[in-house]
C-alpha positions in Angstrom: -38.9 -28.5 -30.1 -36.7 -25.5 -31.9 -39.3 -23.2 -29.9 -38.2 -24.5 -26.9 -34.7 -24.5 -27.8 -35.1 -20.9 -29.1 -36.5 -20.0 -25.7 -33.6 -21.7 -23.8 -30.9 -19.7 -25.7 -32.9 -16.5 -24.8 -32.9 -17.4 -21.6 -29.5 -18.3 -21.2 -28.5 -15.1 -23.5 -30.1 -12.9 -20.9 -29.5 -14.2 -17.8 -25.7 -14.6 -18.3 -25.5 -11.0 -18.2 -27.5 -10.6 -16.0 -26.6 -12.9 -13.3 -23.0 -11.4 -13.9 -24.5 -7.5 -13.2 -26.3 -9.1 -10.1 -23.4 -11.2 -9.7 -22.2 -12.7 -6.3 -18.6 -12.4 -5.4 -18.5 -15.8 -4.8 -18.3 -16.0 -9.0 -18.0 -15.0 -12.3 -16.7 -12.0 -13.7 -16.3 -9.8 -10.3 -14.4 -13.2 -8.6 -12.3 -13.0 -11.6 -11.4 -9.1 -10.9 -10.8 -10.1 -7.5 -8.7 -12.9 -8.2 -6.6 -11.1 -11.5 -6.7 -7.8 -10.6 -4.4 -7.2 -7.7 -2.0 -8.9 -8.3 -1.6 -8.6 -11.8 -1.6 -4.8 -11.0 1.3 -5.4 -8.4 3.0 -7.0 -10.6 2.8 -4.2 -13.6 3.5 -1.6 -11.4 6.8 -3.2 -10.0 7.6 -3.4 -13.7 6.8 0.2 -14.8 8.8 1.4 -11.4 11.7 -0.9 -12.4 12.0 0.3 -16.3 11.5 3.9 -14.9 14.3 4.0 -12.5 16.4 2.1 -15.9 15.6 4.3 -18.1 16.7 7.6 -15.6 20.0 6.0 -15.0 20.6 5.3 -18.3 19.7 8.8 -19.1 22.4 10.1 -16.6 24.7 7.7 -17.9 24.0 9.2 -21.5 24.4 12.7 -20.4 27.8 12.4 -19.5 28.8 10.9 -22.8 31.4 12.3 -24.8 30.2 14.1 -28.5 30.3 11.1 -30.8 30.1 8.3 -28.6 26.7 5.9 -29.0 24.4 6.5 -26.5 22.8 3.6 -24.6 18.9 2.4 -25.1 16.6 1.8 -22.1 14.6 -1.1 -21.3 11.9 -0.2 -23.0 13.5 1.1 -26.2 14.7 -2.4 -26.4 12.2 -4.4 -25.0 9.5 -2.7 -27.6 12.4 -2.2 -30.7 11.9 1.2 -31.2 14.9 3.5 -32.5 13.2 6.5 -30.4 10.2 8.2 -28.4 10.2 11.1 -30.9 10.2 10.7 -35.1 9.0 13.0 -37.7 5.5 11.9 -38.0 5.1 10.9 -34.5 5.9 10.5 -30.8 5.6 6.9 -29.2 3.7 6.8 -26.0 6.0 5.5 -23.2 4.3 2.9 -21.5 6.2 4.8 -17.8 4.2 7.5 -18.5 1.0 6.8 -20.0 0.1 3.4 -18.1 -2.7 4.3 -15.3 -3.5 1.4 -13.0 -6.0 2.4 -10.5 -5.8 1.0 -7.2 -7.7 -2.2 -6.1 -8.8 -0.5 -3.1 -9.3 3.1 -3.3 -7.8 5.2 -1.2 -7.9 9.5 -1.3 -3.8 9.7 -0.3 -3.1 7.1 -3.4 -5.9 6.5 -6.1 -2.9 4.7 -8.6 -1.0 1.2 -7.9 1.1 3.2 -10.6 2.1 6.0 -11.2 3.0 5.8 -7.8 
């Protein structure tokens, strides 16, 4: 009896992954990337496009400020509570400029959903 048992698991244990590599599109994991993927990839890359454009009119906005006067935080300064990109031990990736999101469905004239 356990040596039947142990053999299910086994089986099981290897043909999970395996039927997943082999996979169908009709399930598991790839019907997952199909189904999460794209739009969850829209939906970043609307973001990262919106905070981007915040953050460069803030940055205008900033530059024009008179010597003494508090400059404004962007979106993502806020949003993640950090004081600044740049400190004395370290620089903070910006999520605007390191995020990659590669496009569902590649294309040569635009490999990225973002950077756009």
């Amino acid at each position: 009896m356990a040596k039947a048992r142990a053999s299910r698991f086994l089986e099981n244990l290897i043909s999970a992954p395996v039927g997943c590599l082999l996979g169908s599109i009709g399930g598991g994991v790839p019907a997952e990337l199909i189904e999460v993927y794209p739009p969850l990839a829209a939906k970043l890359a609307d973001l990262a496009a919106r905070v981007a454009a915040n953050d460069a009119a803030i940055e205008r906005v900033n530059l024009k400020l008179s010597d003494g006067a508090t400059w404004l935080a962007g979106a993502e300064m806020v949003a993640r509570q950090v004081p600044n990109f740049n400190d004395v031990t370290a620089s903070v990736p910006r999520i605007t400029e390191r995020l990659r999101l590669p496009a569902f469905r590649y294309s040569g004239q635009r490999p990225y959903a973002w950077p756009r």
